[in-house]
C-alpha positions, 0 to 999 in steps of 0.5 A, spaced: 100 879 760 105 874 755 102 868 753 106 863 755 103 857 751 104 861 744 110 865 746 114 868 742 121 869 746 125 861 747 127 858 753 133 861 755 136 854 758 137 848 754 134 843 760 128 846 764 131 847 771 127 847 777 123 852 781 121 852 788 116 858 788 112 862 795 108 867 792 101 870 794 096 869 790 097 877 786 105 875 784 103 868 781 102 869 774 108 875 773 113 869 777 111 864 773 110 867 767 119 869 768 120 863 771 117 859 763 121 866 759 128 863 764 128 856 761 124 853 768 119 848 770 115 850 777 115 844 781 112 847 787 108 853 789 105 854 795 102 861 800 107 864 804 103 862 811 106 855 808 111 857 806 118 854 811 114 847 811 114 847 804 120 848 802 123 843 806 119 838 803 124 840 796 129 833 794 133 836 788 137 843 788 132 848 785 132 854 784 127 859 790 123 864 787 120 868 792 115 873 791 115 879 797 112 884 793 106 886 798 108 882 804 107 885 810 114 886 814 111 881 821 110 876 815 116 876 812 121 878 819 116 871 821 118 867 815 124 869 811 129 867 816 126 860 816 126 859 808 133 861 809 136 856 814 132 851 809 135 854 802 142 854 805 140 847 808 138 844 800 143 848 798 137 852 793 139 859 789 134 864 791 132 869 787 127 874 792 122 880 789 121 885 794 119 893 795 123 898 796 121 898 804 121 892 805 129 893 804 131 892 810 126 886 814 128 882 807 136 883 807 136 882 815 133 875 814 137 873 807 145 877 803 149 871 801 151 868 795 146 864 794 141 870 793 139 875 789 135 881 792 130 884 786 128 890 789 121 893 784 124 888 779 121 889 772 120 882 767 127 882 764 130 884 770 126 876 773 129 873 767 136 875 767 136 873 775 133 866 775 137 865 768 144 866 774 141 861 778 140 857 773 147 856 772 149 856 779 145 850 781 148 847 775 155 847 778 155 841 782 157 843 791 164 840 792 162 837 798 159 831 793 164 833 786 170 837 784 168 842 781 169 842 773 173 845 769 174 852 769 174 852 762 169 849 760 165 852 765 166 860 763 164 857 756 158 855 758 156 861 762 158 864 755 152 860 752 147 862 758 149 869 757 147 869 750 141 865 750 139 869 756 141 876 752 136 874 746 130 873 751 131 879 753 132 884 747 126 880 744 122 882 750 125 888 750 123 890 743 116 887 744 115 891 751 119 898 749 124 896 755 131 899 757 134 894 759 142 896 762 147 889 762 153 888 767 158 884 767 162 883 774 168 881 773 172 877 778 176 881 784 181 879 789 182 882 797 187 878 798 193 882 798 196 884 804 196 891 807 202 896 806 204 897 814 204 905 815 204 910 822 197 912 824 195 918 822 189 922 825 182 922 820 177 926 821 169 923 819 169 929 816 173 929 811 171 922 808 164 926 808 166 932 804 169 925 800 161 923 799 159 930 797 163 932 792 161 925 789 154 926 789 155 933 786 158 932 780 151 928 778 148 935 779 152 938 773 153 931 769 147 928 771 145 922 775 149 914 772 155 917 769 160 916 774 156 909 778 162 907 784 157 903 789 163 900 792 167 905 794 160 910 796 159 905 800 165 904 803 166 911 804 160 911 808 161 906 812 167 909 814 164 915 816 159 911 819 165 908 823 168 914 824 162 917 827 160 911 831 153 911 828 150 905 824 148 904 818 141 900 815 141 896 809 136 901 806 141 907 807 148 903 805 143 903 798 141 909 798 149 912 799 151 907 793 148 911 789 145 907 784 138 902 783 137 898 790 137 891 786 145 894 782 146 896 790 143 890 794 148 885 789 153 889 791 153 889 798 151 881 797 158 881 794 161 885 799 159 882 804 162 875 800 169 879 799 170 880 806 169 887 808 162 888 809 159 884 816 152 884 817 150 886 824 144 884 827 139 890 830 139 887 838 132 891 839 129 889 832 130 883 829 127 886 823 132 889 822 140 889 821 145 894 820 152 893 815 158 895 818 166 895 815 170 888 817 175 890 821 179 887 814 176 892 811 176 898 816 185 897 817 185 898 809 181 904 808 184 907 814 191 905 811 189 909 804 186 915 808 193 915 811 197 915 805 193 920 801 193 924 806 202 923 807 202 924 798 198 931 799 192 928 796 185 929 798 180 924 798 175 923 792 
């Protein structure tokens, strides 16, 4: 364990942000710990069978940690919907850190833009999350202000980011950590789709797709050839084509990648307009992902006109 009060690793932020922590007694100090590491105050903590009261007694935008590891999935099917409905309310950024199999209770309740699902999250992987949200609660909401200057807001992202990236190199170096940084950049859907004659597709073939994808990592190995998207668009559109429904746990595991790199993708899928989540009518703690129907004219249009030049799917 750090010490926090002699710790050798600066703030990451400038000016303290506030947290909102839920966490069992088990979590506390690791959610603290990053949350000190981030640049952050906890302004309030509580244990999750008071979670959702609590949480709608925060005044001020704050950034939500929410510590799932362990939890049993009744409690966090119970609670999670609640806190979400509260988040979105206060307009909270929520950064939650979850098991493996509590995937699918856990994205059932909460997969937006305000959130960051962790899944087993190391500490870097904490600080980088809560460093995000802490420039996100920066930008003011445009029901209350026009949003600054794009300029100067990428200028101070750029300042995060370098701060941020200096906790975790000097973190990584003290605990002999890997730590692999992404940048997402910005992506556009908004052109219109090329109108063209139908053309029969067979679920099949999407799913000879999908293998030769995977097989390649068996002669290369696993992380050289990372495409969650389009994996996960292409299983999806099998998934489609073969009338079957597709949990959030088994869209990550097609995507091929770490469940939190594959969880953030679906998150920003789902924000691009192609992915729709669609909830399990038997098992609320349950919710299955499915293409929009934006997305599903789209994928059936490049399958046609692959399929029209004499090219196979990949």
């Amino acid at each position: 364990m750090l010490d926090l009060v002699n710790s050798p690793f600066p703030a990451a932020v400038s000016d303290p942000f506030a947290a909102v922590l839920i966490a069992g007694d088990a979590m506390v100090a690791a959610a603290e710990e990053a949350i000190k590491l981030a640049g952050g105050r906890v302004v309030s903590r509580t244990d999750w069978p008071q979670a959702a009261g609590e949480v709608g007694r925060q005044a001020s935008r704050a950034v939500l940690v929410i510590e799932a590891e362990g939890i049993a999935d009744p409690m966090l099917a119970d609670t999670l919907p609640r806190i979400d409905a509260v988040a979105t309310a206060l307009d909270l950024q929520l950064v939650v850190a979850l098991d493996r199999t509590s995937i699918d209770v856990v994205a059932a309740a909460m997969l937006g833009s305000n959130v960051q699902l962790l899944c087993a999250p190391t500490m870097p992987d904490r600080i980088a999350a809560l460093a995000i949200a802490a420039e996100m609660i920066k930008v003011p909401p445009l029901r209350e202000s026009v949003r600054e200057n794009e300029a100067e807001r990428l200028q101070r992202l750029n300042e995060e980011v370098a701060r941020i990236a200096d906790v975790l190199a000097r973190l990584t170096r003290r605990e002999g950590l890997d730590v692999t940084a992404v940048a997402d950049r910005g992506t556009s859907f908004d052109h219109e789709l090329p109108t063209a004659p139908e053309v029969a597709i067979d679920a099949a073939e999407v799913r000879r797709a999908i293998r030769s994808r995977r097989l390649r990592d068996s002669f290369f190995g696993a992380g050289l050839f990372e495409d969650p998207a389009w994996d996960m668009l292409l299983d999806l559109f099998a998934a489609e084509l073969e009338r079957t429904q597709v949990s959030v746990s088994s869209l990550c595991i097609a995507a091929a990648v770490a469940p939190t790199t594959a969880l953030r993708w679906i998150g920003k899928l789902t924000d691009a307009g192609l992915f729709e989540r669609q909830p399990d009518p038997f098992d609320r703690r349950r919710a299955f992902m499915a293409l929009t129907d934006r997305a599903s004219q789209a994928m059936r249009a490049y399958v046609s006109s692959m399929q029209r030049a004499g090219l196979q799917l990949a």
